[in-house]
N, C-alpha and C positions, 0 to 999 in steps of 0.2 A: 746056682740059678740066678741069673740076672734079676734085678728088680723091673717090674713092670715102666714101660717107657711112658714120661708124663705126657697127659692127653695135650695136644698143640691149645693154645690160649686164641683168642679169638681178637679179631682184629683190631677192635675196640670195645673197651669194657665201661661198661655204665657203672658209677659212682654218682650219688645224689651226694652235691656239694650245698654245705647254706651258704647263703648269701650275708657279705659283709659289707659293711659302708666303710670305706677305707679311712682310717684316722687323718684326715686333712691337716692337724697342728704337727703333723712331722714337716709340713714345709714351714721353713722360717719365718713366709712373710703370714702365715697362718695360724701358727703357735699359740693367740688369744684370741680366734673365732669360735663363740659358741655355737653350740647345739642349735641354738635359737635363730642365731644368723644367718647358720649352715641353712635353715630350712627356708629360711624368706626368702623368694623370689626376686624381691627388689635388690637383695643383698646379692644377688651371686650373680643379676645382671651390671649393676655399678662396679663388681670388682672383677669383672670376663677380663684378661689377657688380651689387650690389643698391638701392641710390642715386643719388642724385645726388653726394655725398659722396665715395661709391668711383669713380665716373665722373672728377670731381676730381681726385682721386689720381694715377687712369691718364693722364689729359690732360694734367694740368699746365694751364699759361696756354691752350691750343689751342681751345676754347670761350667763345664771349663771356659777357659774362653774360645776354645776349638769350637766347641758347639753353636758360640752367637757368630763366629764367622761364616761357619757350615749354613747357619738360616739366614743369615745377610746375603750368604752368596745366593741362596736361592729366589729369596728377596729380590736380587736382584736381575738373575737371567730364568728363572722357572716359573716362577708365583703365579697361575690364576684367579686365586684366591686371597683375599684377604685375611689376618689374622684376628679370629673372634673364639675366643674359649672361656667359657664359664666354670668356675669354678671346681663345678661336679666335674664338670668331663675331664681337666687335668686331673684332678685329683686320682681317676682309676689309673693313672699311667707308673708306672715304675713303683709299684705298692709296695713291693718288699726289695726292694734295691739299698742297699750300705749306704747309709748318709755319710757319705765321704766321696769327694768331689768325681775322683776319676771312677770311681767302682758306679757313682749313680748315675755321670755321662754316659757310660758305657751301658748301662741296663736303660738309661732313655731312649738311645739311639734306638737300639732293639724291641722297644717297646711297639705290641701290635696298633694302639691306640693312637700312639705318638705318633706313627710311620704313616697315618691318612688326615691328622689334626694338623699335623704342625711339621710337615716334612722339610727337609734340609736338603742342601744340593746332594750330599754326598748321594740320598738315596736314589735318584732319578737315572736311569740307563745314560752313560755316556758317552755312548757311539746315536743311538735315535732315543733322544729324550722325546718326542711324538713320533707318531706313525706318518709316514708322508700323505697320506690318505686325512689325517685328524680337522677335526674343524669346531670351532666355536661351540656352536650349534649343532652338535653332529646328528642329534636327531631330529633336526631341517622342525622342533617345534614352531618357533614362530611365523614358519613359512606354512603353517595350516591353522594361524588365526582364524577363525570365524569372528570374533571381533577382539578387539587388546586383550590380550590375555588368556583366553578361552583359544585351547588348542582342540580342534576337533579331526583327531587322527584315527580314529574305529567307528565302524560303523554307530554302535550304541554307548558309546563311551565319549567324554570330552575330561580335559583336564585344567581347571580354574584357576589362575597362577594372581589370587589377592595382592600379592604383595612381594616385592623383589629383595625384603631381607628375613634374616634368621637369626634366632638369638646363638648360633655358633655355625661357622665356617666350615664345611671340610673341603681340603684338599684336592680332591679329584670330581666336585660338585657337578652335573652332569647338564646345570643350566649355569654355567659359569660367566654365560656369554650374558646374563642379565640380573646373575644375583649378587649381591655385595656391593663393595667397595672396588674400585678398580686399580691395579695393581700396575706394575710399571710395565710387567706383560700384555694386559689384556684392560683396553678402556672398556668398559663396561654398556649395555644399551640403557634405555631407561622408558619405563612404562612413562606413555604422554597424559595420560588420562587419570583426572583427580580418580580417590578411592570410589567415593559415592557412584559417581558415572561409570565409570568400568563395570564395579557391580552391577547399574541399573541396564547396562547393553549386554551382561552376560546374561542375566536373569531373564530382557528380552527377547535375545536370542534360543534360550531353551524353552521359553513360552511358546514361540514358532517354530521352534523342532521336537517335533512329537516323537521321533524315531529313538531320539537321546534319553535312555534309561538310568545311565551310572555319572556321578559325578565324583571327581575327586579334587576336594577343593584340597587348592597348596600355593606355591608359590616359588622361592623361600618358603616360609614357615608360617602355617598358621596362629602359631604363637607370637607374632609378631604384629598380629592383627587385634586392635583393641576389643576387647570380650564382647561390650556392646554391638560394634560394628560385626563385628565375626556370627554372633549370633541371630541376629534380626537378618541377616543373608540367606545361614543358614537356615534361619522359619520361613523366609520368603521362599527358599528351595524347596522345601518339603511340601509347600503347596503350590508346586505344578504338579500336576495328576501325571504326566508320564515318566516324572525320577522317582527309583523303585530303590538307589542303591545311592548313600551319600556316606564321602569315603573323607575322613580332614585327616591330612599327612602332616605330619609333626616329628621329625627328629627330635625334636625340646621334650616327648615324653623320658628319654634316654638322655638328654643332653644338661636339661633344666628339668627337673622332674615338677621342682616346687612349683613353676609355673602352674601345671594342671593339679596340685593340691591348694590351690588359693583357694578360701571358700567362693567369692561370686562366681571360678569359672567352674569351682566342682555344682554350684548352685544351677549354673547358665545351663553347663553340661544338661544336668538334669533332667531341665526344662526341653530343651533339644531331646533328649531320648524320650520323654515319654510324649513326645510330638509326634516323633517318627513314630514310636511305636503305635499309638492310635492311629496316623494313617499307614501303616504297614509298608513304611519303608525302612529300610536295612541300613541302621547305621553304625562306621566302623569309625576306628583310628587306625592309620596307619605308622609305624613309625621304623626306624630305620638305625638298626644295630648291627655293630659288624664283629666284635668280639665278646667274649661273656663276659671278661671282666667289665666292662662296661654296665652287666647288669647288677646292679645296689641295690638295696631294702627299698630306697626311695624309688628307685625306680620302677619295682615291686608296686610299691604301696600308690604311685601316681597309679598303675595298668589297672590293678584290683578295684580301686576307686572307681575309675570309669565305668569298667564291670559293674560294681555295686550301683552305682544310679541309672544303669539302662541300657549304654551301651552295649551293642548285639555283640563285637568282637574286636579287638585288638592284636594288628596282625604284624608281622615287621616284615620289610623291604630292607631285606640289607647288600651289600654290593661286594661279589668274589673279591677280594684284591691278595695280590702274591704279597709277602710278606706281613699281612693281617689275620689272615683266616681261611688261604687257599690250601689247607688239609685235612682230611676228613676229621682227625681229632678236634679240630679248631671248630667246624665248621656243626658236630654234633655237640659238641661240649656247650656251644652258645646256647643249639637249640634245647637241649633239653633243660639250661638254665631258664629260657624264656619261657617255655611250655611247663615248666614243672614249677618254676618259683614265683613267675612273674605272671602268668598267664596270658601269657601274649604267642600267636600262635607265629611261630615258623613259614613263612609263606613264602618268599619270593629270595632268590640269591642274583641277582644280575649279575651279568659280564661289565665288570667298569667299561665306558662307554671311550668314545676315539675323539677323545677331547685332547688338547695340547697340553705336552711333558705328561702324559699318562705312563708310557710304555712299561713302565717301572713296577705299575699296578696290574697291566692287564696280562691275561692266562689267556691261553690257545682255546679254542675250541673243543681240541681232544684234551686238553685237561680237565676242561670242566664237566667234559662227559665223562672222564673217568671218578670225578668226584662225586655225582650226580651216583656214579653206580656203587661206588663207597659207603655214603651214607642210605643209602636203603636197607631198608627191614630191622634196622636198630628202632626208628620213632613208630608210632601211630601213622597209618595210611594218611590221616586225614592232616598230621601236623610233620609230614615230611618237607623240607622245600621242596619246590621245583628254580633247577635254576636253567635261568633264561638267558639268550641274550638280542638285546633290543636292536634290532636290527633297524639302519634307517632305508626308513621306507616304507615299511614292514609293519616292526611291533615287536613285541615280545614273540617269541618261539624258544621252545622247549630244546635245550642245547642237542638234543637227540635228532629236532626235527630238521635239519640241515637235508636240503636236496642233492649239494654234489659240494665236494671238499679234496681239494689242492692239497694237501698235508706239507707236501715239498714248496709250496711258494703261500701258502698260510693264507690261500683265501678261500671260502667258503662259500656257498650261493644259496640261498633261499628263496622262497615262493612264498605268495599270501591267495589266503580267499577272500579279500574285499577290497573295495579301493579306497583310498582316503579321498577326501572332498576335492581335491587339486587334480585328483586323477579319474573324475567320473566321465569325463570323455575322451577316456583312456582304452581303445578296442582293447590293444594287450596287456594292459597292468596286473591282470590275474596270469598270464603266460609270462611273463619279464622274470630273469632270475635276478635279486639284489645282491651286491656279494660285501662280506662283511672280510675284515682282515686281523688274524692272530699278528701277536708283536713281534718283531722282526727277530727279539732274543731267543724265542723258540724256535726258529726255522735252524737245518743243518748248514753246510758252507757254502752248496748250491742255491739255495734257497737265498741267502744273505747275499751271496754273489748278485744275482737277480737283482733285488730289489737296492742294492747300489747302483747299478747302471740308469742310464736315461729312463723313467716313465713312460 
């Protein structure tokens, strides 16, 4: 008699992993940074990776010289981004890689963190390093200022852009066309308007827009904005009677954790939550993770904190990208790091946006609906992502929600129910279809054919 046949294994198996802070003194130029240092803010802003040079420094011999040609060349014909890494965030990269030079280039190369922080020519598509479609600005924000800065693209919704830097760069940054350092690719715009004034025209403009409920103040990074001034904005915010919803986006919880463990901003914080909470508005952090390794103790212990002094919620916006975290393991393994260790909920996955030398990054349409249907009924209803993708013109929509889809030449077309402020005297802007375009590496030979020939 045969032995009973073993029951099939299920797609993905939950393991609750703890969380470790990765030993930083395994890189060379690290070797005698304490505990103490590791944890100050000022210390892990003064010694961020701005070079190839500072990269050197920290590595030591652990990079070939293949490698600093691989990001020179990128340096030099890809970059829209400038190079800003703090500390924290190389440190999660290549954790357990052979300190020995060829074994640890070859585990950085491949590193998911590395592959959106700090990419290299090699990884970029070499036939359409961008989509012939891609553009700066692809989601046409500053062409729905209501005043510098203040993007008012949904009906009840605007988006407050403080400040045009971040205390760390990525790669594929979706307002590339305004934030950093400009790069040999991409000269950069530049907010005209001192801090104080921009703030005192966005503050007036939501004075006079009573329709406007949600604000998501960002930028760049709210970490970048001095505590003081960040704060007294945001008290000004919370008394206008019609914002119900004040949202501060911050990569730097994930990137610079210590930032948000400083006492005056754990202190500031504080003061801002139980502001909001007495007039009954809803205040979150948003912040912006794309792999678990990324999630540390500290980054834990920055989320918890906020949690402990008031904040309502702590949600992450993280971005599909292929070779990061474009498979259902990848993509549940984060969440249930962030939802089970960190407390930071699972919320939003976008499609990397059709910004220039993306292609490399971005996933079809039908991938991400097949991932969308992967990761379901493993989490909680409520801390499942939804992933989106932000269509210009549009807005966010639910990768499902697609009205009509090309598969063979990878474009897609969507519909909105409202119109943005540019489009109010727009009869058909609720009838118009917008169409959004998969990377040209996923179309078959037809398809690629196509989109060779003339536009």
């Amino acid at each position: 008699m045969s032995p009973p046949a073993e029951p099939p294994s299920q797609p993905y198996s939950y393991v609750r992993r703890e969380l470790v802070e990765p030993d930083w003194r395994r890189l060379p130029g690290w070797k005698d940074v304490t505990e103490t240092q590791w944890r100050d803010a000022q210390w892990q802003r003064v010694h961020c990776v701005r070079n190839a040079r500072q990269l050197r420094l920290v590595m030591g011999a652990l990079l070939t010289e293949a490698f600093y040609e691989d990001l020179a060349a990128d340096r030099r014909r890809y970059a829209t981004m400038s190079i800003l890494l703090p500390p924290q965030m190389l440190n999660v990269m290549a954790v357990h890689a052979p300190l020995e030079p060829e074994a640890f280039t070859a585990a950085f190369l491949v590193d998911p963190v590395r592959r959106y922080m700090l990419p290299v020519a090699s990884d970029r598509d070499p036939r359409w390093p961008s989509h012939p479609h891609a553009q700066r600005d692809s989601l046409h924000e500053a062409e729905m200022w209501a005043v510098e800065g203040l993007t008012h693209r949904y009906p009840t919704k605007v988006l407050a852009e403080l400040v045009s830097t971040c205390p760390q760069y990525c790669g594929h940054c979706t307002r590339m066309d305004l934030v950093g350092q400009s790069t040999s690719q991409v000269t950069k715009h530049r907010l005209a308007l001192r801090p104080a004034e921009r703030q005192d025209q966005i503050l007036g403009y939501l004075r006079r827009t009573p329709n406007v409920r949600d604000v998501v103040v960002s930028g760049g990074d709210v970490a970048n904005v001095p505590w003081a001034q960040l704060e007294s904005f945001v008290m000004r915010l919370l008394a206008i009677d019609s914002v119900r919803d004040v949202r501060l986006a911050s990569k730097s919880l994930a990137g610079l954790p210590q930032h948000w463990l400083q006492p005056p901003v754990v202190e500031g914080l504080e003061r801002i939550a139980r502001t909001a909470l007495r007039r009954g508005v809803n205040l979150a952090i948003h912040t912006h993770v794309n792999h678990a390794q990324s999630v540390t103790p500290l980054v834990a212990e920055a989320a918890r904190t906020a949690l402990a002094v008031g904040v309502r919620d702590v949600r992450n916006q993280g971005v599909l990208m292929r070779g990061v975290n474009a498979t259902p393991d990848d993509l549940l393994d984060l969440s249930f790091a962030l939802q089970d260790e960190a407390g930071i909920m699972p919320y939003y996955f976008y499609m990397c946006d059709l910004i220039p030398h993306a292609e490399h990054w971005r996933v079809a349409v039908w991938e991400a609906q097949e991932l969308q249907h992967a990761i379901m009924g493993y989490l909680p209803g409520y801390a499942t992502p939804r992933i989106v993708c932000d269509v210009p013109y549009v807005g966010k929509r639910w990768v499902h929600q697609v009205t009509e889809y090309d598969r063979e030449l990878g474009i897609s077309y969507w519909t909105k129910n409202y119109r943005t402020p540019i489009e109010l005297d727009d009869p058909q802007a609720l009838e118009q279809r917008f169409p959004y375009y998969d990377p040209l590496s996923t179309l078959d030979e037809t398809g690629r054919k196509w989109w060779s020939g003339p536009l």
